[in-house]
C-alpha positions in Angstrom: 0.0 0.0 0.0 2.9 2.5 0.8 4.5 2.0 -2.6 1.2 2.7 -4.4 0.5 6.0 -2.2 4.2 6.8 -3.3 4.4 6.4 -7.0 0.7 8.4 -6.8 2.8 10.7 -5.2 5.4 11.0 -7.4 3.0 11.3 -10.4 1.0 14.4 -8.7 4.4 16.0 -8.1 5.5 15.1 -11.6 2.1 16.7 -13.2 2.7 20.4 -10.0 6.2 21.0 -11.9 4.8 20.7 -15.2 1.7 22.9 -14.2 4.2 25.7 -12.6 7.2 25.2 -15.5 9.8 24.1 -13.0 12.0 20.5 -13.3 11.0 17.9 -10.9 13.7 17.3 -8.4 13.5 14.8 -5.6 13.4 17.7 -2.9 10.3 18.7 -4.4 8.9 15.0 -4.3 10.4 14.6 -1.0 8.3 17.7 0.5 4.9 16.3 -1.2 5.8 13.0 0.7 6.6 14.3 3.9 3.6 17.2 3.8 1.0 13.6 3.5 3.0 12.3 6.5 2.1 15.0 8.7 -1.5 15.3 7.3 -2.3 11.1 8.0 -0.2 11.6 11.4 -2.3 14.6 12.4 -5.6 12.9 11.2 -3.8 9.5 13.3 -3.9 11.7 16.5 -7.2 13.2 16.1 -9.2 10.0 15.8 -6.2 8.0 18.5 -4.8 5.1 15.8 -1.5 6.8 15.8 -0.2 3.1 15.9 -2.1 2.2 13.3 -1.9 4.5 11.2 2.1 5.0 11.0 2.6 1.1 10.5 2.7 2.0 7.1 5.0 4.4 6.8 7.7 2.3 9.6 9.9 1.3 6.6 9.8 4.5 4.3 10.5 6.9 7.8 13.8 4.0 8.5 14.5 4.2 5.1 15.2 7.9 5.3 16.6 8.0 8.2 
C-alpha cells in the first residue's frame, strides 16, 4: 500500500512541476511525501490510531533516516 500511495505521489508531483514550469527534483517530491506524512499523522492523532496509522509508513521513515 505505501509503494502505491508513493508512486501516486510522485505522479502528482510530476504533473505540479509541469503545471508551474519548474524541473522535478526529488526535494520537491520529497516535501509532497513528507507534507502527506504530517496530514495522515495529524488525522492519526485526532481519531487515537497513531499506531495504526504509521505502521505504514515504519519502513519508508527508517529508510530515510
Amino acid at each position: 500500500m505505501l509503494l502505491t500511495h508513493i508512486v501516486l505521489t510522485a505522479k502528482q508531483t510530476i504533473f505540479f512541476c509541469r503545471r508551474k514550469s519548474i524541473a522535478p527534483s526529488l526535494i520537491i517530491f520529497l516535501a509532497h511525501l513528507k507534507k502527506i506524512f504530517k496530514m495522515e499523522e495529524y488525522l492519526a492523532k485526532e481519531k487515537n490510531e497513531l499506531n495504526l496509522r504509521l505502521e505504514k509508513w515504519e519502513k519508508l521513515l527508517e529508510a530515510l533516516s
